[in-house]
C-alpha positions as CSV (number, residue, x, y, z in Angstrom):
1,X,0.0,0.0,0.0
2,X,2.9,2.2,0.9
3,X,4.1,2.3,-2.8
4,X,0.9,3.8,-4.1
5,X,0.2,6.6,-1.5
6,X,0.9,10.4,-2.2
7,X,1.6,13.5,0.0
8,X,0.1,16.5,-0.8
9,X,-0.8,19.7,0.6
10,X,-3.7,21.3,1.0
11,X,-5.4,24.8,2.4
12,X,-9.0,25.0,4.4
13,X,-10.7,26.8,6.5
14,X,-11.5,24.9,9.7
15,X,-14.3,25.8,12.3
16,X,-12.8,24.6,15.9
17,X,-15.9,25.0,18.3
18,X,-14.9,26.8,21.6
19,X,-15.3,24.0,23.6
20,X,-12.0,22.4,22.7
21,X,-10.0,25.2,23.3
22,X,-9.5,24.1,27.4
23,X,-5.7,24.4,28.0
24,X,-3.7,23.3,25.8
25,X,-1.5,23.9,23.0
26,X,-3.6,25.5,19.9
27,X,-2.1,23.8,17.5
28,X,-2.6,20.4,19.0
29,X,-6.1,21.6,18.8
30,X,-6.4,22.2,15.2
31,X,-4.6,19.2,14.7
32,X,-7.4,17.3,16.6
33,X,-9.9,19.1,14.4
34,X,-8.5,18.2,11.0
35,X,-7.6,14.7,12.7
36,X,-11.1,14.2,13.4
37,X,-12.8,15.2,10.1
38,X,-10.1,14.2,7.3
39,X,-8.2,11.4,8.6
40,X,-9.8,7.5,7.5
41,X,-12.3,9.1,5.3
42,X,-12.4,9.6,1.8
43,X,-12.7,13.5,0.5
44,X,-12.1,15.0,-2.8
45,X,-8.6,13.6,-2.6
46,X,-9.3,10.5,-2.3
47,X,-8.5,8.5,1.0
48,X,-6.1,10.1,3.8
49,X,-4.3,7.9,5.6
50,X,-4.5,7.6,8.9
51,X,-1.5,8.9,11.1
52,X,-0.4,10.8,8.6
53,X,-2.0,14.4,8.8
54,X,0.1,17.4,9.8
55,X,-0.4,20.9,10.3
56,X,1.8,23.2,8.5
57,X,0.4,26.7,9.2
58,X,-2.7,28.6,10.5
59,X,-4.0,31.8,10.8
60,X,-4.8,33.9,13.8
61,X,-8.2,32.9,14.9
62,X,-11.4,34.4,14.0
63,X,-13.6,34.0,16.7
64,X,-17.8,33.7,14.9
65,X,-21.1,32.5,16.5
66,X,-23.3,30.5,14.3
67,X,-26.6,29.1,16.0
68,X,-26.0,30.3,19.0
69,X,-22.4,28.6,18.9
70,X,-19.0,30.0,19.8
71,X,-16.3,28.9,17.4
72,X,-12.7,29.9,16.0
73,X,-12.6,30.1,12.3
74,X,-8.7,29.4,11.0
75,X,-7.4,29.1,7.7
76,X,-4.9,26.3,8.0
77,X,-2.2,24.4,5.7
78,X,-1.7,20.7,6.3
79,X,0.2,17.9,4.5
80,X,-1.0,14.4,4.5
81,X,-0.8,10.8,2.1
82,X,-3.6,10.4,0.0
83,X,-4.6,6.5,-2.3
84,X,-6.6,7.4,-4.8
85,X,-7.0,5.2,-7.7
86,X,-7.2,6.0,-11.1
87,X,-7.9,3.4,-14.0
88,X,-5.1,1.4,-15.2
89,X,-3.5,1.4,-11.5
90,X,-2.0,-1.8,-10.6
91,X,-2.7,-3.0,-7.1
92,X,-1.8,-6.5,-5.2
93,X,-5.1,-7.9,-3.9
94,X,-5.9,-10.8,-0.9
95,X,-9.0,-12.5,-1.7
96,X,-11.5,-12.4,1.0
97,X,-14.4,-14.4,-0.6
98,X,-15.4,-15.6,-3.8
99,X,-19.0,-15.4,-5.0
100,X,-21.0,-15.8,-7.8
101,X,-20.8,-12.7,-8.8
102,X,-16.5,-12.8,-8.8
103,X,-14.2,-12.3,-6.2
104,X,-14.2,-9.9,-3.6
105,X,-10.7,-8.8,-2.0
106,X,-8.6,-6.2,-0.2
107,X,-5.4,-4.4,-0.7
108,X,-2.3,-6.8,0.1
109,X,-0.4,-5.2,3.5
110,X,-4.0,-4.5,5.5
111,X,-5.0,-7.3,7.7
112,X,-8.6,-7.6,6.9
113,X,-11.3,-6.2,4.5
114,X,-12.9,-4.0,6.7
115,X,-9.5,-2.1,7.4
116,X,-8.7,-1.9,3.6
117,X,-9.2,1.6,2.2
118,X,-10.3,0.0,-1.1
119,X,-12.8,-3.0,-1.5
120,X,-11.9,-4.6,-4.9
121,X,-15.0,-6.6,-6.5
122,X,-13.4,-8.5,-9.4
123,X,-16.8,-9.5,-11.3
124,X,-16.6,-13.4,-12.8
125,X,-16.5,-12.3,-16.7
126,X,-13.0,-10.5,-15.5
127,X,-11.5,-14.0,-13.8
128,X,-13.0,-16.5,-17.0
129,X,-15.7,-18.8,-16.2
130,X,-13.1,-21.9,-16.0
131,X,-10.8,-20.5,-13.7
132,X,-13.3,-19.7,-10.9
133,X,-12.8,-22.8,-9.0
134,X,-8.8,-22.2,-8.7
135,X,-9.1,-19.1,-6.7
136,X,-9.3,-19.7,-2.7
137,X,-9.9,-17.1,0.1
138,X,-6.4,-15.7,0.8
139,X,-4.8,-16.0,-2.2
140,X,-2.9,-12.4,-3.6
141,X,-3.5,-11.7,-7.4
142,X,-2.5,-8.5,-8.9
143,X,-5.4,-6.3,-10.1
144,X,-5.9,-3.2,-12.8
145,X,-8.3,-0.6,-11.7
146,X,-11.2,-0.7,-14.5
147,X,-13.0,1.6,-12.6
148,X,-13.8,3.2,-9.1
149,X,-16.5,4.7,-7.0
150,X,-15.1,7.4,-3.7
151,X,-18.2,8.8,-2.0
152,X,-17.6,11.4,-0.2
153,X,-17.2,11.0,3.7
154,X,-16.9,7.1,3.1
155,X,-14.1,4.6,5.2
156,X,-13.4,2.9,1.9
157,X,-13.3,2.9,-1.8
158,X,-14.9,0.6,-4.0
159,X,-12.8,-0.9,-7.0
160,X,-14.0,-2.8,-10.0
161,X,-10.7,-4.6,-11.1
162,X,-9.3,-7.0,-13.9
163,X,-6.6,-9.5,-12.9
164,X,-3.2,-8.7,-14.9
């Protein structure tokens, strides 16, 4: 997985409600913030790895009330790693169960399919008809991306794959 992550940069403005703001160091706050609403989700980037946010600037505070809420508006910087995958991507894939609609897998390197940032479906007309019964649950094939689906918000990416 390592091998097909990129860090990138990125500007936002962040909305920190006053109630996190009790001691502390602000930008351990921010942090927090961002932490909380990027990290382990899929955005416009794709998905952001977890442990791998950090904050490289901010504004000074700007302190608004919206619905009756206090909150500190920043504008911040922040680098993190990013998977995002694009058609004709090659990925190594663990096979997790086999159905008769194809095989269903995860990304080699993550211990199970629900921790896997992408859930590869590799429909039956892909794999051939005849070679169906020669796959097992566990086995690693390698994959190319035909196409992807990222909804916004989402712990993992759906791939529709091709074995290579």
């Amino acid at each position: 997985m390592e091998d097909h992550l990129l860090t990138q940069e990125n500007e936002k403005t962040i909305h920190v409600p006053m109630s996190r703001f009790r001691g502390g160091n602000i930008d351990d706050v921010i942090v927090h913030q961002l932490v909380d609403n990027l990290e382990g989700v899929c955005d416009n980037f794709g998905y952001v790895e977890r442990g791998s946010l950090s904050l490289i600037s901010h504004t000074i505070g700007r302190i608004l009330t919206v619905d009756g809420k206090s909150m500190v508006e920043y504008k911040v910087r922040y680098r993190f790693r990013s998977l995002y995958p694009s058609n004709g991507d090659v990925y190594s894939c663990v096979i997790d169960s086999i159905t008769k609609m194809g095989l269903i897998g995860y990304l080699k390197g993550v211990s199970a399919l629900s921790e896997s940032p992408l859930i590869i479906i590799i429909p039956q007309k892909f794999t051939g008809q005849d070679k169906m019964d020669s796959f097992t649950e566990g086995d690693v094939v390698s994959i190319e991306v035909v196409n992807s689906r990222v909804k916004f918000k989402n712990s993992q990416i759906q791939v529709v794959g091709k074995l290579v």
